[in-house]
TIPA-544086 format. One record per residue: x, y, z of N, C-alpha, C in turn. Coordinates in steps of 0.2 Angstrom, whole numbers, plus 2048, in hexadecimal, padded with zeros to 3 digits. Last residue first. Example, Ala and Ser with C-alpha at 12.3 -4.5 7.8 and 13.67 -1.06 7.14 Angstrom:
2
8407F58238447FB824840800827
8427E482783E7EA8278427F0827
REM end
This chain:
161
7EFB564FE7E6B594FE7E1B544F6
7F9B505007F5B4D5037EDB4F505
7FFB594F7800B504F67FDB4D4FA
800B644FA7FCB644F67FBB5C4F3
809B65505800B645097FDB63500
812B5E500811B5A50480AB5A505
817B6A4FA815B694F6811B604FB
818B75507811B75501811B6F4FC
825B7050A81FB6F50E817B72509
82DB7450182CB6B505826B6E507
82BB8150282BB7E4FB829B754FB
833B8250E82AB8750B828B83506
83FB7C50B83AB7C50E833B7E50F
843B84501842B7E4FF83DB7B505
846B91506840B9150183DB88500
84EB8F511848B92512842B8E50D
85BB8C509857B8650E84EB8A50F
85EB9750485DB924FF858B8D503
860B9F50E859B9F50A857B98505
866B9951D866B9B51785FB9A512
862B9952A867B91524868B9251F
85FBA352D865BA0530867B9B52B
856BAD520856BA652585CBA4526
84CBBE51B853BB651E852BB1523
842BB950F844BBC513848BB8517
834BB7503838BB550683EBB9508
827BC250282EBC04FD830BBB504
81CBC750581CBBF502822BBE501
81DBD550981ABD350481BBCD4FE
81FBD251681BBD3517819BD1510
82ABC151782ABC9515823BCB516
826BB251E828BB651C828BBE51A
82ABA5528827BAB52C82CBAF526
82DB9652B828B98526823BA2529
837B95532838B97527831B98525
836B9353E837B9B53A839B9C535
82FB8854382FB8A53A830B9253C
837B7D54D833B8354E833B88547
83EB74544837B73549834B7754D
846B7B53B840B7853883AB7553F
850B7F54984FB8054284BB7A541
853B8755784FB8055484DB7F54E
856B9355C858B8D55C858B8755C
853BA2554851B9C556855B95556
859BAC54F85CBA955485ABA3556
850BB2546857BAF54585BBAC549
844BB6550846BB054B84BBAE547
84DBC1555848BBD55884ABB6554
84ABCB548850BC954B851BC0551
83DBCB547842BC7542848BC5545
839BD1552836BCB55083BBC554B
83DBDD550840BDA556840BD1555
835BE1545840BE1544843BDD54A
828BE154A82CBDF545834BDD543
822BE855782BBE355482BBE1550
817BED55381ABF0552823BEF553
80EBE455A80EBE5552815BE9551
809BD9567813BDF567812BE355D
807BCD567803BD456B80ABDB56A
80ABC456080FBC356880BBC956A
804BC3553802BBC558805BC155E
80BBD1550807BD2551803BCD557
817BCA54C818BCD552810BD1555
813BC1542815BBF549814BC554C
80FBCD538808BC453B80CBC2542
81BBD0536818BD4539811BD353D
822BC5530825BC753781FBCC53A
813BBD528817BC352981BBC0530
811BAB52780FBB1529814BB6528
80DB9C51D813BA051F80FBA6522
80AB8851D808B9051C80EB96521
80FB7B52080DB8051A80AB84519
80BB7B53180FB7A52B80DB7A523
806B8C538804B85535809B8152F
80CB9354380BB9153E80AB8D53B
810B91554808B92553804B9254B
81CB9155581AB8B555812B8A554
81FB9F555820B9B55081EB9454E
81BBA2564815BA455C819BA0557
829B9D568821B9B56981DB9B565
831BA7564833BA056382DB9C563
82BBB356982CBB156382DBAC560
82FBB0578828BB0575828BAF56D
83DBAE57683ABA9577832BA8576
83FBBB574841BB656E83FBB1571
83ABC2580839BC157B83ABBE573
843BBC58983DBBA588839BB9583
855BB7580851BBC583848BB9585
85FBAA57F858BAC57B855BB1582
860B96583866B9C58285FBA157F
85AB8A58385FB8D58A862B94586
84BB8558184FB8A57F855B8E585
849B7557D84AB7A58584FB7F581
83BB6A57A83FB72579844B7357E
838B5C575838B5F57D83EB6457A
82BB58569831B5856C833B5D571
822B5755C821B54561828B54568
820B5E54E825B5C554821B5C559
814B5C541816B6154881AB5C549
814B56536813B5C534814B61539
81BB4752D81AB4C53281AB54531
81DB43520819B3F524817B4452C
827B4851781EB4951681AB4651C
833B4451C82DB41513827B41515
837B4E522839B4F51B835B48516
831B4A52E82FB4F52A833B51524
836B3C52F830B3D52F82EB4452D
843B42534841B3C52D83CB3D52A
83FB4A53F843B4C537843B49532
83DB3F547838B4654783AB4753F
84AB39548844B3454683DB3A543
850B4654D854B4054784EB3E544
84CB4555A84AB4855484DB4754F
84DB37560848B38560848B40558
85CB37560859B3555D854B3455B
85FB4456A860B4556285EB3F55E
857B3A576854B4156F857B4356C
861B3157785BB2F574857B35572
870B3957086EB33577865B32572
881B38569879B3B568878B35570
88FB4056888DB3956B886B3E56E
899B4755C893B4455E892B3E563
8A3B545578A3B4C55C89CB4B55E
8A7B5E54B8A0B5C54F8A0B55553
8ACB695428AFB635458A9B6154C
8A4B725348A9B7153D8A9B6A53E
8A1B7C5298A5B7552A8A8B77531
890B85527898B8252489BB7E52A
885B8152A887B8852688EB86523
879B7A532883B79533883B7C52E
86CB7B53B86EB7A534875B7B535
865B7554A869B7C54686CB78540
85FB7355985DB6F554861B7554D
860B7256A864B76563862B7155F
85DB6D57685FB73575862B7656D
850B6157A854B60574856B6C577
853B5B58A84FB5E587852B5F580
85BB53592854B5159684EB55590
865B5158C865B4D58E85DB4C593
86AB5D58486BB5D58A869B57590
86CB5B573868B5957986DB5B580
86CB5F563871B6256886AB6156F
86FB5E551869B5C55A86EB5D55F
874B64545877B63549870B6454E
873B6353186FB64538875B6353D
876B60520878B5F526876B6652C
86BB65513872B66517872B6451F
85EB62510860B6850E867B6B511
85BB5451485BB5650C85EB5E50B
866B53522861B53520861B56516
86EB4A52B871B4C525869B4D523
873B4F53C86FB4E537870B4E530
87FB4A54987DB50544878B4B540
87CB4F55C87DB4A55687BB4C54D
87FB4E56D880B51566880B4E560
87EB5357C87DB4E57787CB52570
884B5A58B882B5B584882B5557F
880B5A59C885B59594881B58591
876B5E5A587DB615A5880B6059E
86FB4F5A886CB565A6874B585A7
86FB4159E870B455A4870B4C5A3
REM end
């Protein structure tokens, strides 16, 4: 029912998740950093992404298929959030490749910012949005997660080329 919050944690290969449903949309798909107390009573889309996440950590899923509703986020972090979803899995862009997709080249810094907010970690890929000059760059969940993600997902397309 729309108004309350469903919530359920993940234990995914790169650390504990939290699904956060409103009940008609998924709002928060986010990496846990450190240690909170988290009462869960999930409903059927934290389990629906649950099932999404299995299936993308073995290789078997390469889109989401899932009902977004970014409740919190300026326009333009929500355009941002968008263009993100126009990368392809296993492959990476500039901050500056985005903000150039948005028609904007010249937010680069906005862009980034933008993407740390993002409230949907791994199903909308702002891991896969790096340095102009290839380096890897920040991520909410940390770099460590970044890289192994980038890292998952090349070694998947080169197990299926």
């Amino acid at each position: 029912m729309e108004g309350s919050t469903h919530k359920m944690l993940y234990e995914a290969p790169i650390g504990k998740m939290i699904i956060v449903s409103n009940g008609e949309a998924i709002i928060e798909i986010d990496h846990i950093n450190h240690y909170e107390t988290i009462v869960c009573n999930h409903d059927e889309l934290c389990i629906k992404v649950s099932h999404q996440l299995n299936e993308y950590f073995t290789g078997k899923r390469t889109e989401f298929d899932l009902p977004l509703r970014a409740t919190k986020g300026t326009d333009f972090q929500k355009t941002a959030w968008q263009a993100l979803t126009s990368i392809p899995y296993g492959e990476t862009i500039s901050y500056g490749e985005q903000a150039k997709r948005m028609g904007n080249p010249k937010a680069v810094r906005a862009v980034g910012g933008a993407n740390g907010k993002n409230p949907f970690s791994i199903v909308v890929p702002c891991h896969r949005v790096i340095g102009a000059n290839g380096t890897l760059t920040g991520y909410t969940g940390g770099m460590n997660r970044k890289e192994w993600l980038l890292d998952f997902e090349r070694s998947v397309i080169d197990r299926t080329q």
